[in-house]
N, C-alpha and C positions, 0 to 999 in steps of 0.2 A: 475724254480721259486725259488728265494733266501727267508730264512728263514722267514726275515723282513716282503719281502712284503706277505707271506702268515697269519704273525700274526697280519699283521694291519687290514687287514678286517673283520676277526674272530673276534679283542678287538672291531670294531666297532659297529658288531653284535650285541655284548655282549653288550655295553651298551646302545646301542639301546632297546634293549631287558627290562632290567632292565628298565631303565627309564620310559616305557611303561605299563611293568606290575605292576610298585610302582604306576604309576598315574591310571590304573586301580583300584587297591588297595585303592587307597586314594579316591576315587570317589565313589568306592562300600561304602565303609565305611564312608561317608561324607552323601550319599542319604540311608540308609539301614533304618534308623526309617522311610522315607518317603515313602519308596516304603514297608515297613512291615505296616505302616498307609494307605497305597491307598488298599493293598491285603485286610485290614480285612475291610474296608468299602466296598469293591465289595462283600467279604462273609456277612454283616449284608445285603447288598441291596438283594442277593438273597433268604439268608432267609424270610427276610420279603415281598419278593415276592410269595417264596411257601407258603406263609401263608395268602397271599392278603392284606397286609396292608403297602403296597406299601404308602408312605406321597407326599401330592401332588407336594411338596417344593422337591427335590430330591440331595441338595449337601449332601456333607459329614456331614456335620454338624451336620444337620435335622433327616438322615439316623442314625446316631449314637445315638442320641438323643431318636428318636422312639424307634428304638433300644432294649436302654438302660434299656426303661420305659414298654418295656411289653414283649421282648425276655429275659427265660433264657436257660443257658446252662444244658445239664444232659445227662445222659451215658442212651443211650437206644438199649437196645441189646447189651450191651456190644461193641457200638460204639458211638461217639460222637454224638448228637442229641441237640434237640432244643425244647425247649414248650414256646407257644405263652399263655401268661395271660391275662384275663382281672376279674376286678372285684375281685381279688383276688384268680382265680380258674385257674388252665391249662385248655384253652378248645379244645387245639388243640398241635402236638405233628410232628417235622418235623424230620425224620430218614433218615441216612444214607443208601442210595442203589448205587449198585458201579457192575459193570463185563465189558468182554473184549466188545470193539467194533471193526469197520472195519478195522483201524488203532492204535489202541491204547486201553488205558483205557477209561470207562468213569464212570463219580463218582457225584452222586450227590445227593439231598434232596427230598422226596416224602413226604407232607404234612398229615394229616389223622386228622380226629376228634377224639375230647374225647375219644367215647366208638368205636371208629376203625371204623366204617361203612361205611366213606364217606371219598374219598380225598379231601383235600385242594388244591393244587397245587404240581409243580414240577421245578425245577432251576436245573445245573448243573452247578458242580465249575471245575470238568475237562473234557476234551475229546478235539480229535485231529482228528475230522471226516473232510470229504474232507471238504473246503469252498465253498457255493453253495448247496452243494449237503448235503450229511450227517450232514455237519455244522450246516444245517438251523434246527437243536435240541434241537438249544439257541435260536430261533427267536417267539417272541410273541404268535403270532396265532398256532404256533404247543404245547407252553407248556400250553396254558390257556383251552388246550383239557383234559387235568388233574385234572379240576377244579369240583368238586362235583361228580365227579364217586362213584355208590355204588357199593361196593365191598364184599357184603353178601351173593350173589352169582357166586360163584366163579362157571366157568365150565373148569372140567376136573384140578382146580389148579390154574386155569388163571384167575385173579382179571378183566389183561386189555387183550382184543382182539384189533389185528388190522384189522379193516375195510376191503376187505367188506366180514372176515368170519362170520360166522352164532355169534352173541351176540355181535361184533364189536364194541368198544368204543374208539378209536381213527385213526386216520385217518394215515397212514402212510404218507411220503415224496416223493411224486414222483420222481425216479431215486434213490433213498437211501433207496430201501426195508433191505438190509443187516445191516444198521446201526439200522433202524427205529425199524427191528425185536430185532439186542442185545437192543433195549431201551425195549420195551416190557419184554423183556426174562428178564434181569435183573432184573428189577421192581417187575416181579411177582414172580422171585426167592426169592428175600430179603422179600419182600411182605410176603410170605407165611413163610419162617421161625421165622419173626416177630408173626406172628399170630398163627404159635404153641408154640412159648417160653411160659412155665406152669404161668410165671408170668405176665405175660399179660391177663386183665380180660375183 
């Protein structure tokens, strides 16, 4: 093979190549405020899920809006968190809880009243559990089992049991014991080290 024809296919590459990665380029950066505006309206809708004030209107608009008017942000535990206002008071307070799951990480908000005693809810902004199976983590009826748990008596550490051991308050996933447990484990780890920080009253 003479020199020619081996650099004609290489320069074809080449700007095949280029041209492909510049229109990638130009497209990430042409959509990047759209898709950084879709990501922070799925994080205010899950917020305002783990706090149940979910609006019955649901686009972005609405969601931002609500939002706006009674989520603020604030550092709790020395990680990003969330207090839900009304009335001019926080009456409720949404904390980052995050560890490994079956596949992956999984990272999300556990709700809690006022004076700690009771959850609000729970949403997750990441995990990569199987679909079907550990997935169903994100799906309705397993996270609105989070909803008003007291958590005053803890046994053994453990705020949440899963079903069916002895004080049992949430139901695991059938076929995703391993996921449904790192969601427990996690919960009640961050859980607890939230409720010995000295500054937590």
């Amino acid at each position: 093979m003479s020199n020619k024809s081996f650099i004609k296919p290489v320069l074809f590459m080449a700007i095949v190549t280029v041209l492909f990665a510049g229109s990638l380029a130009a497209v990430n950066y042409i959509t990047k405020d759209q898709i950084q505006f879709n990501q922070d309206a799925e994080q205010r809708r899950k917020i305002l899920n783990v706090f149940d004030r979910l609006p019955e209107q649901q686009d972005d608009a609405t969601i931002e809006q609500v939002f706006n008017d009674i989520i603020v942000e604030k550092t709790i535990d020395g990680k990003t968190g969330y207090a839900l206002v009304e009335n001019g008071e926080e009456v409720a307070y949404a904390l980052e809880v995050a560890g490994s799951g079956l596949w992956g990480s999984i990272v999300g908000y556990l709700g809690l009243n006022s004076d700690f005693t009771e959850t609000t809810g729970i949403d997750f902004v990441q995990q990569s559990e199987t679909p079907g199976l550990g997935g169903r983590i994100d799906e309705t009826p397993y996270k609105e089992q989070f909803r008003g748990i007291d958590i005053t008596n803890a046994q053994n550490g453990n705020y949440l049991v899963n079903r069916p051991a002895p004080g049992g308050n949430i139901d695991a996933i059938s076929g995703a014991t391993q996921t449904s447990n790192s969601v427990i484990n996690l919960v009640n780890e961050d859980l607890a080290s939230f409720l010995a920080n000295p500054e937590v009253k």
